[in-house]
N, C-alpha and C positions, 0 to 999 in steps of 0.2 A: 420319557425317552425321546419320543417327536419332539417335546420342544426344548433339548439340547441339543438334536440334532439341526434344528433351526435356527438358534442362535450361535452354534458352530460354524454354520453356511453365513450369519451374514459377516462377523467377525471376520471371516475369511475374504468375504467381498469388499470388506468395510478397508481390510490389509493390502490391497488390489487398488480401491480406485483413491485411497486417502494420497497416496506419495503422487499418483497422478495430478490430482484436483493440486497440489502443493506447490508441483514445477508451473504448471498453468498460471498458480498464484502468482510466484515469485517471477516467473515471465513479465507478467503484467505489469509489475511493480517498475522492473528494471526497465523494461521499454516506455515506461510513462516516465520515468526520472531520466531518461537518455534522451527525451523530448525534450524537456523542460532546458530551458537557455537562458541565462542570465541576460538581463533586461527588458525579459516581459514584463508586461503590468499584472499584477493581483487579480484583477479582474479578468484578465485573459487568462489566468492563473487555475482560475475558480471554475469559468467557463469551461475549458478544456477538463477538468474531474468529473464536471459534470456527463462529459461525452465521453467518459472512457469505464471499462471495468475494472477500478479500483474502489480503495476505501480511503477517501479524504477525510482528514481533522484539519479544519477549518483553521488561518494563519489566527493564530495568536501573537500578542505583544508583547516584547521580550522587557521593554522598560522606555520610559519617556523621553529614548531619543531617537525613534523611530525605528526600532528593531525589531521582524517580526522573526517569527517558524511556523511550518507546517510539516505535515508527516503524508504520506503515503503508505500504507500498512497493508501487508496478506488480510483474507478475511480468514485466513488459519487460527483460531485462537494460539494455537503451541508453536507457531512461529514469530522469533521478533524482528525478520529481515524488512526492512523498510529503508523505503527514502525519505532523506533529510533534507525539506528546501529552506532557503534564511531569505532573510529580502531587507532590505532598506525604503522606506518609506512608501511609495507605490509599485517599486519593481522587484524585482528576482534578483538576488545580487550569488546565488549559489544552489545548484540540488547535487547533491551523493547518498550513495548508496552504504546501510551500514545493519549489519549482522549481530 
């Protein structure tokens, strides 16, 4: 019976700081994609992830004419709100935000 009653409390804790921990997340996301300004370079791009709390996937190449993306993602597994940055060759050509 104790340990329903224990796994009752954290469940309940878990109901409490989950949607907290989530706006936090999604905070994060959206004030680091409201940074981001078309005509940085990549490298300033990179730099700046590194200093912030988010979760960067690293610019990948979209196709052999200098097209990349990258993502900025919640560390929420159940959430897919992120931003979308694009860039052309070594700058930022675009970041938004997409649910």
């Amino acid at each position: 019976m104790k340990l329903l009653v224990n796994i009752i409390q954290v469940l309940i804790i878990a109901a409490i700081v989950y949607p907290l921990f989530l706006l936090w997340d999604k905070n994060n996301v959206e004030h680091f994609c409201h940074e981001v300004k078309a005509g940085i370079t990549k490298q300033a791009l990179i730099y700046k992830t590194d200093h912030a709390p988010i979760k960067f996937t690293k610019p990948t190449d979209k196709d052999d004419k200098g097209y990349w993306s990258a993502k900025v993602v919640t560390y929420s597994p159940f959430s897919d709100y992120h931003c979308k940055i694009r860039g052309l060759g070594d700058t930022v050509a675009s970041a938004w935000i997409e649910e």
